[in-house]
N, C-alpha and C positions, 0 to 999 in steps of 0.2 A: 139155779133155783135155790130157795133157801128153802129148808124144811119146816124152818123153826123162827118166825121173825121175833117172837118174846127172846130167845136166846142170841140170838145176834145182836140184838139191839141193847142186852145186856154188856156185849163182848165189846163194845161201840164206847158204851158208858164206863165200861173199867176201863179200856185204853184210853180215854180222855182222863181218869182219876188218876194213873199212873203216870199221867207226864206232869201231870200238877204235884203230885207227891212228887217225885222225882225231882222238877226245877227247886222244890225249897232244900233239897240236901245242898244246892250252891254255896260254894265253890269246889265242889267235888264231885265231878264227874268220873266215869269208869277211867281206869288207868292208863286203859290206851289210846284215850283221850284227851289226857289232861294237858300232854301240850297247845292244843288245839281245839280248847274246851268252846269256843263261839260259835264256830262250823257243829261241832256235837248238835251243840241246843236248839241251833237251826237245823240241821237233819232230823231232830227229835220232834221239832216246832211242824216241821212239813210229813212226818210218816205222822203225826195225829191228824192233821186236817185233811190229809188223802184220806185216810181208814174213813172218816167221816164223810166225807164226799160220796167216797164210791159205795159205801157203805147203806146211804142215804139212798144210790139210784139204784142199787142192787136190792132192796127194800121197795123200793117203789117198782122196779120190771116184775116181783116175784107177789106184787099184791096185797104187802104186808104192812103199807103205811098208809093211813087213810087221807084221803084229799084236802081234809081239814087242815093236818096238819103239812101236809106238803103245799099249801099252800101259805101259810101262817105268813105275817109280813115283819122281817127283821131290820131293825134300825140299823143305816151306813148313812155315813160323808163320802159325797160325791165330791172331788176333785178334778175340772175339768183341765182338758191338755193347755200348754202355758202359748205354743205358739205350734207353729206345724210342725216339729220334729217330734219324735216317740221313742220309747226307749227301746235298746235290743239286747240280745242275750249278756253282751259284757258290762252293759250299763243299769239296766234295768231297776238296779237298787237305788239309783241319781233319784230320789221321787221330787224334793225339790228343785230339782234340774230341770224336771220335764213337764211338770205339771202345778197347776196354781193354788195353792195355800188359802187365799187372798179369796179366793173367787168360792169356795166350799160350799157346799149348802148340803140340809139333810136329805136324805130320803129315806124308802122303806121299799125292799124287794120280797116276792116270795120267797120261802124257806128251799124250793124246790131249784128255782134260779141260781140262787146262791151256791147251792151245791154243786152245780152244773159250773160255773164261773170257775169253783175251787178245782174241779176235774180236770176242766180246761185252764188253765189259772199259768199266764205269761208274765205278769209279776206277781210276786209273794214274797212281800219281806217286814218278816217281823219286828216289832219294837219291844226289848226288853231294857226290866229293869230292877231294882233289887239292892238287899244291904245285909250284912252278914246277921241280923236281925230276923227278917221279913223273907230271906231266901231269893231267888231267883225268878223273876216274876213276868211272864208276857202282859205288857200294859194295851195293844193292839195288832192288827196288820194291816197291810195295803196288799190288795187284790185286784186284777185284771186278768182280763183273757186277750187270746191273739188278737182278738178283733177290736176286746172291749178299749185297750191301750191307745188305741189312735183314737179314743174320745174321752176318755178321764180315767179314774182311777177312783177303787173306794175302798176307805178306811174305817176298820170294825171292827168295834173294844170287843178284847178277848172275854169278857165278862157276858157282854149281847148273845156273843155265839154261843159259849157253853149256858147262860141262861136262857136265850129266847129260840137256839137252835137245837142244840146237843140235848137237853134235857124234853121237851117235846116228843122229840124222833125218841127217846130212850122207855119214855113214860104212858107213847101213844097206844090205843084199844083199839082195833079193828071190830067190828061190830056185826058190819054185814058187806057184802060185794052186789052192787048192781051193774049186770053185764047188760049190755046195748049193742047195736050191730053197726059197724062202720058204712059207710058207700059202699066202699072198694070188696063187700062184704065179710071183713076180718071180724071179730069178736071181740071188745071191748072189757076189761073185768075192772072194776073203780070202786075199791076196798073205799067206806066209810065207815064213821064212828056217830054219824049224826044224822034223823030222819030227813033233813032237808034235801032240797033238791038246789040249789045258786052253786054249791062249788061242785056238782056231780055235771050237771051242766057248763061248767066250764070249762071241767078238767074234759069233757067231752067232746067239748073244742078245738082244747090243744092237743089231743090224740089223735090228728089231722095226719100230722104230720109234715106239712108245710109253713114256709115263711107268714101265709095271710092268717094261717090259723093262732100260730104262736102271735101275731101282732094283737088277733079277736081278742084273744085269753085276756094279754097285759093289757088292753083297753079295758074288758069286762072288769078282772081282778082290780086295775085304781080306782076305777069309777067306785067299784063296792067299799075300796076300804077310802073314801074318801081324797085322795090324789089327784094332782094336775095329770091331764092326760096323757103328755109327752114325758118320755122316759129314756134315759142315756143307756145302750145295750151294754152288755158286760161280756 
């Protein structure tokens, strides 16, 4: 449980600022890293977007992020799989190998999904880039889960996620919690920031528990923000 979601969600936002200060001191990583400074940046690249992940769900079990914004819809390129093979732990970074370029198209998942994807997340592999100028720069990544891998893969400028992800989660008001009572007669608590009732009801949905209910949600959630119905899982 957290005690304190304004201080956490503080501690969320300095570790994202500190790996961005951090990549512009390039090409000078810590010393016991320097021969092997690309593994560093990728170890650095993956302890920020976990902190944020779990960070994210450990904020939303504890009541302290409201549905507004766990729901928010974040810009990604979907990339679907190139033929029937997928990649596996030794390979996983092939993304041109295994999946189609050619074929991409946008979309737009919740903020909540997304994080969920990163926790579960069977590929993650950064794109960096940089000049003794401009420092040491993440330009994107590709992301996938165990399952989301055997259907595409999706690619998402590091810019989207600290703007349209990171910063949300860090800046969000919790206002009030409306509790509601499950079937199974459990207790429901669904922290909002906004009078409305469309995303209380939604997220009420997906408090099911189950595969029909999560499918209810992403049906309700495109239809509201405008989207084709059909959605590639992650």
């Amino acid at each position: 449980m957290i005690d304190d979601g304004g201080a956490y969600k503080l501690i969320l936002e300095r570790a994202v600022k500190r790996f961005e200060l951090d990549l512009k001191a390039w090409p000078w990583p810590p010393e016991r890293a320097s021969e092997d400074w690309g593994t560093y940046w990728r170890a650095r690249f993956e302890d920020t977007l976990f902190r944020v992940g779990l960070g994210v769900r450990k904020l939303i079990e504890a009541a302290k992020l409201s549905v507004e914004v766990q729901e928010l819809p974040i810009g990604v390129t979907f990339m679907p799989l190139r033929g029937e093979r997928f990649p596996g732990v030794l390979d996983q970074h092939r993304i041109e190998e295994f999946y189609d370029a050619e074929a991409a198209r946008p979309d737009r998942l919740p903020l909540l999904l997304l994080c969920h994807a990163i926790v579960h997340s069977y590929v993650l592999v950064p794109c960096f880039d940089g000049s003794a100028h401009t420092g040491l720069l993440v330009q994107n990544f590709y992301l996938a889960s165990d399952r989301g891998r055997k259907k595409g893969v999706y690619l998402i400028e590091w810019r989207t996620f600290v703007d349209d992800l990171v910063r949300p989660v860090t800046t969000d008001a919790v206002n009030g919690i409306f509790i509601c009572r499950l079937p199974n007669g459990e207790e429901l608590r669904i922290p909002t920031s906004s009078p409305g009732r469309e995303s209380l009801d939604r997220y009420a949905s997906l408090s099911q528990g189950n595969a029909k209910s999560f499918d209810k949600f992403m049906q309700e959630w495109r239809a509201a923000y405008g989207l084709p119905p059909n959605s590639e899982s992650i």
